[in-house]
KOLNUDREN-543792 format. One record per atom (N, C-alpha, C): residue in three letters; atom name; x, y, z. Coordinates in nm, 2 decimals. Layout:
N
+------+------+--------+--------+--------+
: code : site :      x :      y :      z :
+------+------+--------+--------+--------+
:  ALA :   CA :      X :      Y :      Z :
...
+------+------+--------+--------+--------+
This chain:
128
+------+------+--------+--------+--------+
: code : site :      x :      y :      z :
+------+------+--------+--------+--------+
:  UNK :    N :  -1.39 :  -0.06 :   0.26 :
:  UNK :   CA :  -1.30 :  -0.07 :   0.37 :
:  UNK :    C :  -1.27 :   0.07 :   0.42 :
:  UNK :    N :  -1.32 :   0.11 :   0.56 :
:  UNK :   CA :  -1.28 :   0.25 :   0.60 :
:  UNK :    C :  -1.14 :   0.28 :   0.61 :
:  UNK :    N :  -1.11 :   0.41 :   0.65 :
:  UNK :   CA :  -0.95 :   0.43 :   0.63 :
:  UNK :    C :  -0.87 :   0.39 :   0.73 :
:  UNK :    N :  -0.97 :   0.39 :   0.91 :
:  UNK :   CA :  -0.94 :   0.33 :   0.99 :
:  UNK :    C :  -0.86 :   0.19 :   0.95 :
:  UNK :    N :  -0.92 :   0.09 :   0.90 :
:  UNK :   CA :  -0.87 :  -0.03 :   0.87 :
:  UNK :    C :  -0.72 :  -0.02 :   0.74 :
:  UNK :    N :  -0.74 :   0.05 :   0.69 :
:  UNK :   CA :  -0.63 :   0.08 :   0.58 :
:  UNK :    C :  -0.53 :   0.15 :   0.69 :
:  UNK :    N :  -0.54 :   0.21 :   0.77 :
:  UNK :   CA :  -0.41 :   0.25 :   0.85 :
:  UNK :    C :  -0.40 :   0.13 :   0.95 :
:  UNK :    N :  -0.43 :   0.04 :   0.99 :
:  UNK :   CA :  -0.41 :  -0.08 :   1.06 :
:  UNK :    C :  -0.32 :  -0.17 :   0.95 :
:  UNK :    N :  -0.38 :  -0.18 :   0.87 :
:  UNK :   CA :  -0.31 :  -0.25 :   0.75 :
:  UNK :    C :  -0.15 :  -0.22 :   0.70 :
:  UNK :    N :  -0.17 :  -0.08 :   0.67 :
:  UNK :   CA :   0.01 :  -0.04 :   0.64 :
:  UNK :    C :   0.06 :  -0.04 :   0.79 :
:  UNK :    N :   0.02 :   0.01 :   0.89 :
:  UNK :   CA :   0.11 :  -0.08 :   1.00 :
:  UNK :    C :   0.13 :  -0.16 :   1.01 :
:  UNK :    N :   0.07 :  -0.28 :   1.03 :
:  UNK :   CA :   0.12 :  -0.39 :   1.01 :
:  UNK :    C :   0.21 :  -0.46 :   0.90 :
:  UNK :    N :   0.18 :  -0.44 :   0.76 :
:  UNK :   CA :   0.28 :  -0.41 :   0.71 :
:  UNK :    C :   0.41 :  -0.39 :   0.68 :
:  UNK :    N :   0.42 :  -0.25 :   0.77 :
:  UNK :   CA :   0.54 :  -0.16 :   0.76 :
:  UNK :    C :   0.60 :  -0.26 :   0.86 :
:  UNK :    N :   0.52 :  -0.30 :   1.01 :
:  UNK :   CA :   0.60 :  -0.33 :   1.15 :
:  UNK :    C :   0.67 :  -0.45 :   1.07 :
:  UNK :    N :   0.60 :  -0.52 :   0.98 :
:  UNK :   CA :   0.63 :  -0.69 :   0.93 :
:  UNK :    C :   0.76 :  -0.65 :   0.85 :
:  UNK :    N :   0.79 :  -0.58 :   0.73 :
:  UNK :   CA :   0.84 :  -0.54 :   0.67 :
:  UNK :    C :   0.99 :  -0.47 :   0.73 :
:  UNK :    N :   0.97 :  -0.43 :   0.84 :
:  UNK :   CA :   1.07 :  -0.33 :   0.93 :
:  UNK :    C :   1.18 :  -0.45 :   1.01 :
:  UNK :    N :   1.07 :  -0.56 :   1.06 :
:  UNK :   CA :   1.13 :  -0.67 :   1.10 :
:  UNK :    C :   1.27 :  -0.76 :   1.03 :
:  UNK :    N :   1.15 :  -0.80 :   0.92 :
:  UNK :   CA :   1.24 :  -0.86 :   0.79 :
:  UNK :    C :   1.39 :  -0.77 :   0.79 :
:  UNK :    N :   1.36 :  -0.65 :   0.76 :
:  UNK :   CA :   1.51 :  -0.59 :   0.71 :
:  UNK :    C :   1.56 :  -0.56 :   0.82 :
:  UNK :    N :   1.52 :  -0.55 :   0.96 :
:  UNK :   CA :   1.63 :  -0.52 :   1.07 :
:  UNK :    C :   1.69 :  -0.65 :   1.08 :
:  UNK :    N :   1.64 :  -0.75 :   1.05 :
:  UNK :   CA :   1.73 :  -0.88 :   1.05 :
:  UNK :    C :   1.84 :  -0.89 :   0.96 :
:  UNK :    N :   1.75 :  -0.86 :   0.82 :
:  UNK :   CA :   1.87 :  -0.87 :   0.75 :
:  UNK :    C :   1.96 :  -0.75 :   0.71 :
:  UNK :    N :   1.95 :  -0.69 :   0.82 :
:  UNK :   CA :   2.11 :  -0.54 :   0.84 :
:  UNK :    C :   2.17 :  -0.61 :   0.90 :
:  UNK :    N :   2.12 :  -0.70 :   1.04 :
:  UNK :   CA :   2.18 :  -0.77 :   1.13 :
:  UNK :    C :   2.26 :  -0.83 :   1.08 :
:  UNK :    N :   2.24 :  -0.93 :   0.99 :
:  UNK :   CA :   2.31 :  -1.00 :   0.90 :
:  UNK :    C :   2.46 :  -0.93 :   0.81 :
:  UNK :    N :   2.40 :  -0.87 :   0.78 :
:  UNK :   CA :   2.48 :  -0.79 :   0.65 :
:  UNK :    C :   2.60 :  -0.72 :   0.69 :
:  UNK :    N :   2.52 :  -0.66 :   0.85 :
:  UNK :   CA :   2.63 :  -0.58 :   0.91 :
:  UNK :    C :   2.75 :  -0.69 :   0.97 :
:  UNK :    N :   2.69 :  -0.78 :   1.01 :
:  UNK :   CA :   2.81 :  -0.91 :   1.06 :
:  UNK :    C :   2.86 :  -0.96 :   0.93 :
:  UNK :    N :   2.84 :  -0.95 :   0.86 :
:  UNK :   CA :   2.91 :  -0.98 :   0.75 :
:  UNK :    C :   3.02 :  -0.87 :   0.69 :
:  UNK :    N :   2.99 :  -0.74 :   0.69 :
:  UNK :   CA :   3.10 :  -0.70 :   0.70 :
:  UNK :    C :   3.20 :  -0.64 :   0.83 :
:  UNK :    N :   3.11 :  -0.66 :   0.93 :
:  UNK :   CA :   3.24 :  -0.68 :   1.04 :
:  UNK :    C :   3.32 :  -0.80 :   0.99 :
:  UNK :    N :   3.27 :  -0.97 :   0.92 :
:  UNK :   CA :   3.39 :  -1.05 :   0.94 :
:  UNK :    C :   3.45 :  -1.01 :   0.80 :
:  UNK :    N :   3.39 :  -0.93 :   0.70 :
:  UNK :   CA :   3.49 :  -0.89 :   0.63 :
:  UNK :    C :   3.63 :  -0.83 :   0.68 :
:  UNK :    N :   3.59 :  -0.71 :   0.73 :
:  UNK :   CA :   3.69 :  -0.64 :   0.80 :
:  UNK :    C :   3.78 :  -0.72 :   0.86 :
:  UNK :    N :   3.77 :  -0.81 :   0.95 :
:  UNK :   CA :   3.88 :  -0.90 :   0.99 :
:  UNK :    C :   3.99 :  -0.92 :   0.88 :
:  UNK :    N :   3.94 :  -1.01 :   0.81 :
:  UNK :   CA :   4.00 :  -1.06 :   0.67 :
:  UNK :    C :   4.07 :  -0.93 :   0.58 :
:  UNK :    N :   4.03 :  -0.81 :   0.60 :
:  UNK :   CA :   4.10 :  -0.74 :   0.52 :
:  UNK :    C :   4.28 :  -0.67 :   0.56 :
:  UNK :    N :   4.35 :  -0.64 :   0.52 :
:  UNK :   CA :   4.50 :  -0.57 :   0.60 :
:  UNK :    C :   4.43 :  -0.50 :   0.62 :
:  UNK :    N :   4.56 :  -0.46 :   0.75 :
:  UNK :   CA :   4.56 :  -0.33 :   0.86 :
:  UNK :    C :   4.51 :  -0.19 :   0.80 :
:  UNK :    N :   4.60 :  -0.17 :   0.68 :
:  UNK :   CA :   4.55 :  -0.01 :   0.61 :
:  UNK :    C :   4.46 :   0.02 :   0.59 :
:  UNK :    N :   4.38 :  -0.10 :   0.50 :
:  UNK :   CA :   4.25 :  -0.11 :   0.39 :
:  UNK :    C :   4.09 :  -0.11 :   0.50 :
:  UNK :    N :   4.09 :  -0.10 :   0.62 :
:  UNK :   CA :   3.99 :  -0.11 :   0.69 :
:  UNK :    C :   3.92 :  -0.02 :   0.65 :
:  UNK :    N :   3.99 :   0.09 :   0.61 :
:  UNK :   CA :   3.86 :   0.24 :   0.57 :
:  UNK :    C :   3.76 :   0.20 :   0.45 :
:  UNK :    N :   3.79 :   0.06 :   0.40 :
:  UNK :   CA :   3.70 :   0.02 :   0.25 :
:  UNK :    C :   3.54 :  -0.04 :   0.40 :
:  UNK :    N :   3.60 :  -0.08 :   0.46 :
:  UNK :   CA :   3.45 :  -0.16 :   0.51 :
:  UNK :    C :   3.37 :  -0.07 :   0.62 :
:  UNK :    N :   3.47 :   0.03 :   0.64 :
:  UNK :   CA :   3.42 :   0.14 :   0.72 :
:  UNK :    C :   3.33 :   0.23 :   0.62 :
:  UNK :    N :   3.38 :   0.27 :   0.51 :
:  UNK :   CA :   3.31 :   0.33 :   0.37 :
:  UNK :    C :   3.18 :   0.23 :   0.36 :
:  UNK :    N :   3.18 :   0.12 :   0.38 :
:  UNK :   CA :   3.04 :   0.02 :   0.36 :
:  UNK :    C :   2.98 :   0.05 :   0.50 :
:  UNK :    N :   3.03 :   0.04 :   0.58 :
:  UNK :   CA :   2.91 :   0.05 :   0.70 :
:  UNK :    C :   2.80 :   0.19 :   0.73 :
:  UNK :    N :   2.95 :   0.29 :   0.65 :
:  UNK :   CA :   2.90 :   0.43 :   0.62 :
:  UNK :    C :   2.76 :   0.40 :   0.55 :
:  UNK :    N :   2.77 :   0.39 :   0.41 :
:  UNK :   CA :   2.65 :   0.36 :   0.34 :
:  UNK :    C :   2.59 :   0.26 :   0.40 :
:  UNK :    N :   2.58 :   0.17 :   0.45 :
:  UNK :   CA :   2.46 :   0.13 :   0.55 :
:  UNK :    C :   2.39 :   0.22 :   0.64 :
:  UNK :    N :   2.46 :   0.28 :   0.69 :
:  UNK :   CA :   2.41 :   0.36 :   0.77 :
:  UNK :    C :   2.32 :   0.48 :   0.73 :
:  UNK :    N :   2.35 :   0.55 :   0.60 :
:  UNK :   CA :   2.33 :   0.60 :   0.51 :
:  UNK :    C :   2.14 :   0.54 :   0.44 :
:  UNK :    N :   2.19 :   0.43 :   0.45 :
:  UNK :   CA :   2.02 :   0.36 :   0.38 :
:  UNK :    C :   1.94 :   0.34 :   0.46 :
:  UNK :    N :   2.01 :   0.31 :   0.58 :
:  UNK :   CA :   1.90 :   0.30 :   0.71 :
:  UNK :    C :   1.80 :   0.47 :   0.71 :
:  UNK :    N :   1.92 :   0.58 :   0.71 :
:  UNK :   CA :   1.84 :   0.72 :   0.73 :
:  UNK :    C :   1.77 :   0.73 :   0.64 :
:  UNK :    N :   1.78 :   0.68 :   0.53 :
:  UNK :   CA :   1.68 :   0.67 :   0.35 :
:  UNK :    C :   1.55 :   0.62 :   0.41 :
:  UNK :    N :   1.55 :   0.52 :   0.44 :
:  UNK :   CA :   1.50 :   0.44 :   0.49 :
:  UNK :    C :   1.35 :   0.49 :   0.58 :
:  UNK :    N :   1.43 :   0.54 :   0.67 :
:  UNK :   CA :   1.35 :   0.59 :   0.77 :
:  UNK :    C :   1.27 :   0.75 :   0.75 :
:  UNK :    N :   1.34 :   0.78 :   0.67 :
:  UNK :   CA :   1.27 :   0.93 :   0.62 :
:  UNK :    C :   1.13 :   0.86 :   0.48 :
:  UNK :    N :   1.18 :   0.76 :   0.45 :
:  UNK :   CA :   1.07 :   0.72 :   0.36 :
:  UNK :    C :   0.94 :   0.67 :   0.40 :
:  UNK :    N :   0.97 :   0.63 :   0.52 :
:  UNK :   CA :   0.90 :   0.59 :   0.62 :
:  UNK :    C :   0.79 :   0.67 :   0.68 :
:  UNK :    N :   0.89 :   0.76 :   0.73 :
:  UNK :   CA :   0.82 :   0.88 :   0.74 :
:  UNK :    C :   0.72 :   0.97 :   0.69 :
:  UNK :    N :   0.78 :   0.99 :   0.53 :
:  UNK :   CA :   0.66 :   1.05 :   0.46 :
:  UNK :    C :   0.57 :   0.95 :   0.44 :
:  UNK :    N :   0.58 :   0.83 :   0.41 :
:  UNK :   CA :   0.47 :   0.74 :   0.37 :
:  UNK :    C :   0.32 :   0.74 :   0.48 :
:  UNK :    N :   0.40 :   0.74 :   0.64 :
:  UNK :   CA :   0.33 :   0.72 :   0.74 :
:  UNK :    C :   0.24 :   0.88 :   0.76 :
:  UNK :    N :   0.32 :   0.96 :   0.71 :
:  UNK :   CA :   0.28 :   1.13 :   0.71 :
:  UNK :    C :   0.15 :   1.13 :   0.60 :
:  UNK :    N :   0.21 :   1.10 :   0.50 :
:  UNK :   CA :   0.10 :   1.07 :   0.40 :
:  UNK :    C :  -0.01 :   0.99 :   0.43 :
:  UNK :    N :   0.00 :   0.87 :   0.49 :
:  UNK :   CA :  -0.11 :   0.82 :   0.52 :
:  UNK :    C :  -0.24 :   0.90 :   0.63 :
:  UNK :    N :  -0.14 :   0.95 :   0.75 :
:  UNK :   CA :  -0.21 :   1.02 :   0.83 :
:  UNK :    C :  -0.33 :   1.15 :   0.71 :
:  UNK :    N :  -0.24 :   1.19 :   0.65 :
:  UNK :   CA :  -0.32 :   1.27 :   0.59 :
:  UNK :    C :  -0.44 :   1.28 :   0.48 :
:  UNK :    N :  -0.44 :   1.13 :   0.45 :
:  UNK :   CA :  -0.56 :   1.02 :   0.39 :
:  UNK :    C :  -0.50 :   1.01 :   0.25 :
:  UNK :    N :  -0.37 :   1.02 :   0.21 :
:  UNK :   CA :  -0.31 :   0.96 :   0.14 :
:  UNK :    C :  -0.25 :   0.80 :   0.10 :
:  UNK :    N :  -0.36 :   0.74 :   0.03 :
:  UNK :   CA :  -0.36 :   0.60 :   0.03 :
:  UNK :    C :  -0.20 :   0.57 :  -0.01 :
:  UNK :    N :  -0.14 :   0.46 :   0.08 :
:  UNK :   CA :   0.01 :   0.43 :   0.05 :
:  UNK :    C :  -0.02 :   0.34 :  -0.07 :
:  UNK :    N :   0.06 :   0.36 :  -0.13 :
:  UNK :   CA :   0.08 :   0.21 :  -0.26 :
:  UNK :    C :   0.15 :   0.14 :  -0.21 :
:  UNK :    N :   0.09 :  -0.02 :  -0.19 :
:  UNK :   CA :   0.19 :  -0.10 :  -0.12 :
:  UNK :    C :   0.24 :  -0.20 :  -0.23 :
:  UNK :    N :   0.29 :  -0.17 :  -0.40 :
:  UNK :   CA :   0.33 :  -0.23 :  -0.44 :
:  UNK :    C :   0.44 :  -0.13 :  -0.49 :
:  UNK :    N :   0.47 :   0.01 :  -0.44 :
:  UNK :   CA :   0.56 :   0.05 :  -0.44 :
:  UNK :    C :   0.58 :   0.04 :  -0.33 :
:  UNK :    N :   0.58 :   0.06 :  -0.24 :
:  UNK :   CA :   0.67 :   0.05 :  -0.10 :
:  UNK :    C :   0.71 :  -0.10 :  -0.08 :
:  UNK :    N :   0.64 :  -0.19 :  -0.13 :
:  UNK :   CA :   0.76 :  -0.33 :  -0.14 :
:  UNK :    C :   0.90 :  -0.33 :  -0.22 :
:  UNK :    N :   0.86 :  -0.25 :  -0.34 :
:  UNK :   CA :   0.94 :  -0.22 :  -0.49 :
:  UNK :    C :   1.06 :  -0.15 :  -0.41 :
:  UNK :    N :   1.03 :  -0.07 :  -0.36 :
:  UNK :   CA :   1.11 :   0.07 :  -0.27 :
:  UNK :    C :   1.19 :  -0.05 :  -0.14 :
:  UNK :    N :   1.15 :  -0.13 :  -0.09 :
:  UNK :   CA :   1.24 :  -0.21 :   0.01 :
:  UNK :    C :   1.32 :  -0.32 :  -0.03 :
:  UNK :    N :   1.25 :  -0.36 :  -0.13 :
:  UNK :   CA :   1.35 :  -0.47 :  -0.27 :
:  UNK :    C :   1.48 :  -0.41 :  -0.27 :
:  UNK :    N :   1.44 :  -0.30 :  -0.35 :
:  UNK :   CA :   1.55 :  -0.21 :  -0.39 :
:  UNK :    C :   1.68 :  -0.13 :  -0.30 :
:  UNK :    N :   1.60 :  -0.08 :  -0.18 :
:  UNK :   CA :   1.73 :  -0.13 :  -0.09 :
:  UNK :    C :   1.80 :  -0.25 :  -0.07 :
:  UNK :    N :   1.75 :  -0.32 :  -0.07 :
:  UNK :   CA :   1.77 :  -0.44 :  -0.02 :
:  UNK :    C :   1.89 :  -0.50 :  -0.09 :
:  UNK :    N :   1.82 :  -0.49 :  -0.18 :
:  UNK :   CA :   1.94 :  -0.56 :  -0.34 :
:  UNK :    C :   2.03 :  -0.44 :  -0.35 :
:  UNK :    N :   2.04 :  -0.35 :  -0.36 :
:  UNK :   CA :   2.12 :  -0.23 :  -0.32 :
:  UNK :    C :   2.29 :  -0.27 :  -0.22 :
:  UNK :    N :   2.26 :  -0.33 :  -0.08 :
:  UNK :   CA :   2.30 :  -0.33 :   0.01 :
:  UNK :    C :   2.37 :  -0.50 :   0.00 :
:  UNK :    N :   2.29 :  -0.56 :  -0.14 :
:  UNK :   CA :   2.32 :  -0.68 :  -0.12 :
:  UNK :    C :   2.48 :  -0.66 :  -0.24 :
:  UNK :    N :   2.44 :  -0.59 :  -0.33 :
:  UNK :   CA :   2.56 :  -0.54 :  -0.40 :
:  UNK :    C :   2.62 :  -0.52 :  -0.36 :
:  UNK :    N :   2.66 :  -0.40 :  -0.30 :
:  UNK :   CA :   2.78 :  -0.37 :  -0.17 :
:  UNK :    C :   2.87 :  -0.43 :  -0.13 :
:  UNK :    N :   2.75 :  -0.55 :  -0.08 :
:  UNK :   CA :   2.82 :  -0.66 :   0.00 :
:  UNK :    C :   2.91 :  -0.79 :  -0.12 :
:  UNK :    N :   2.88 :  -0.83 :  -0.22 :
:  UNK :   CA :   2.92 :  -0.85 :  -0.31 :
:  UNK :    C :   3.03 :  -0.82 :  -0.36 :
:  UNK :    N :   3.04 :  -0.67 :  -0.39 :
:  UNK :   CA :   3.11 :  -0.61 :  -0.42 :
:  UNK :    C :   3.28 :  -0.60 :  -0.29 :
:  UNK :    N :   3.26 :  -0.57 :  -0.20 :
:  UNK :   CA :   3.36 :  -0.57 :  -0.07 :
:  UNK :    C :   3.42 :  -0.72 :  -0.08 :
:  UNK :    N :   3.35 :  -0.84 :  -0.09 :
:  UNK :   CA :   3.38 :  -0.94 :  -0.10 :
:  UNK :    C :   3.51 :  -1.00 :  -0.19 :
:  UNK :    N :   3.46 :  -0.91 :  -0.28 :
:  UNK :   CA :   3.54 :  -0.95 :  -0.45 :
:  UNK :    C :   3.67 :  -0.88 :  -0.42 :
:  UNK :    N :   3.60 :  -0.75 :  -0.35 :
:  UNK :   CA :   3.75 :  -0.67 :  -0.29 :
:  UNK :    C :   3.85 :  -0.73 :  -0.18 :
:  UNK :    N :   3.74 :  -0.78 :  -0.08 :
:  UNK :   CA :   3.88 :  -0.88 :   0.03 :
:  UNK :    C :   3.94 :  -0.97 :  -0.05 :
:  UNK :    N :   3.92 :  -1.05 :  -0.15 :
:  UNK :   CA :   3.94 :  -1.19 :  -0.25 :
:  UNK :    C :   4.04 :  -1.14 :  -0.28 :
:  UNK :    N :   4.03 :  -1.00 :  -0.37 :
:  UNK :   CA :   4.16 :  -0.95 :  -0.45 :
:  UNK :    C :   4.24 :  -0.92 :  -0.35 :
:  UNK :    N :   4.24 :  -0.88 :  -0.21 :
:  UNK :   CA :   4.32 :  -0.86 :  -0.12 :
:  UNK :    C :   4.37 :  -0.94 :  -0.06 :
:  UNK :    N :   4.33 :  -1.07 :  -0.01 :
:  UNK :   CA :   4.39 :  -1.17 :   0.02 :
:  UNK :    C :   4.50 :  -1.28 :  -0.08 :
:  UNK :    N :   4.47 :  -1.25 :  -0.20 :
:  UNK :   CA :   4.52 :  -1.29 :  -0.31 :
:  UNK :    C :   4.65 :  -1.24 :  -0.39 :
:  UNK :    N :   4.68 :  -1.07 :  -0.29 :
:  UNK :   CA :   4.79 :  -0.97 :  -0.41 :
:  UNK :    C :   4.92 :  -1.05 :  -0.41 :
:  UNK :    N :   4.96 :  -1.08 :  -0.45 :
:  UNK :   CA :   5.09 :  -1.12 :  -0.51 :
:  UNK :    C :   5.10 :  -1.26 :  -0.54 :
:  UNK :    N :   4.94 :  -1.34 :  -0.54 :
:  UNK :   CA :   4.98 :  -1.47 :  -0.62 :
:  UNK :    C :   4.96 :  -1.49 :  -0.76 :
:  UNK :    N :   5.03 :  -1.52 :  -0.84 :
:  UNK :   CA :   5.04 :  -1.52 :  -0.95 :
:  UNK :    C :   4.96 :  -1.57 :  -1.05 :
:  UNK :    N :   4.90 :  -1.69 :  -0.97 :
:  UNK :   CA :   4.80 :  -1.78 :  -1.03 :
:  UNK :    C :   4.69 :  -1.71 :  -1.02 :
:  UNK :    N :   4.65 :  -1.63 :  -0.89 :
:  UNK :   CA :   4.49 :  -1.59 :  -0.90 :
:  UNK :    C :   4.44 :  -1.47 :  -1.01 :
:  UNK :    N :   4.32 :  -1.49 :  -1.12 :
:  UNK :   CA :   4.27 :  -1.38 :  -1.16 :
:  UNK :    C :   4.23 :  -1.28 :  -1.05 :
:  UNK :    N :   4.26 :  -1.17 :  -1.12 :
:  UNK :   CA :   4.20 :  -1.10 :  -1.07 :
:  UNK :    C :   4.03 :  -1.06 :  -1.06 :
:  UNK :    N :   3.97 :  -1.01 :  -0.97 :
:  UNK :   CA :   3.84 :  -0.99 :  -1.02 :
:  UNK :    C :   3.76 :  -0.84 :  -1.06 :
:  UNK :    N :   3.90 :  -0.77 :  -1.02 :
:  UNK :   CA :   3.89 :  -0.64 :  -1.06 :
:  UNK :    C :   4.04 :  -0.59 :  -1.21 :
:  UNK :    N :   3.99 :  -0.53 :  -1.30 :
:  UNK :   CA :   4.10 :  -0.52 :  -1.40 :
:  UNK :    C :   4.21 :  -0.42 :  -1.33 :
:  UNK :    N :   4.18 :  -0.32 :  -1.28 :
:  UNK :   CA :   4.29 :  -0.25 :  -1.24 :
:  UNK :    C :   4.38 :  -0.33 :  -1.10 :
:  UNK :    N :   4.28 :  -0.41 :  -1.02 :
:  UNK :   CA :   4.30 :  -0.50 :  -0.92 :
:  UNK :    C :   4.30 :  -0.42 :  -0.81 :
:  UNK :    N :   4.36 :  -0.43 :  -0.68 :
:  UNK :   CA :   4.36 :  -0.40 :  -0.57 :
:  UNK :    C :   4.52 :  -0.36 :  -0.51 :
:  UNK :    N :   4.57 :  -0.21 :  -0.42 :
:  UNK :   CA :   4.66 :  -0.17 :  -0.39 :
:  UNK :    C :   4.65 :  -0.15 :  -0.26 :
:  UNK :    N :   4.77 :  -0.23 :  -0.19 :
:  UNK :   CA :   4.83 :  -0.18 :  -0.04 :
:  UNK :    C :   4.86 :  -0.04 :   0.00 :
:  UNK :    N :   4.79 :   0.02 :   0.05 :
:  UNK :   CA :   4.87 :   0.22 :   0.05 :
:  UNK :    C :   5.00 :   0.16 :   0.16 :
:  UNK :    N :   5.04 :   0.27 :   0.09 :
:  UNK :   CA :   5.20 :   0.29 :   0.14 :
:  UNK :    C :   5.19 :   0.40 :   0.25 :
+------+------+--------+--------+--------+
């Protein structure tokens, strides 16, 4: 297979691959805008700190991209079972996050009922 064809191939690839996860930021990102709804007035800086680190992986993201595609220009065969491994891993990365904020609105919607566990041991505080 010439290298011509091997750089057709990680494009495609990459373009397939780039799809997939701009959808599901689309996703993720509306997911924590309707977090934010749900959280009090004060606490908005927790889903603002998550959209940060979204934003944050996207530039990961894109710089990895870049050397990959840099590398390839330069006849450096891409490994395309690390660069799936490498988009997994954001992926599930961003999906934790999101898990994580979740557990945090729960505890926030929940502060002062008595019945609910908590799902954090120290739990969750309204700043003053």
């Amino acid at each position: 297979m010439s290298f011509f064809y091997l750089q057709i191939i990680f494009f495609l690839y990459t373009l397939i691959t780039f799809t997939e996860n701009e959808w599901s930021d689309l996703y993720m990102r509306k997911q924590v805008e309707e977090l934010l709804k749900r959280l009090p007035n004060g606490e908005k800086d927790i889903a603002l700190f998550v959209d940060h680190l979204f934003t944050a992986l996207e530039s990961q993201e894109e710089r990895h991209r870049a050397v990959t595609a840099a590398n390839a220009v330069a006849g450096v065969k891409p490994d395309l079972t690390e660069q799936s491994t490498h988009q997994e891993d954001v992926m599930e990365f961003k999906r934790l996050i999101i898990r994580e904020l979740e557990k945090t609105v729960l505890d926030f919607e929940h502060l002062g009922d008595k019945h609910w566990k908590k799902l954090y041991k120290d739990g969750v505080h309204i700043k003053e």
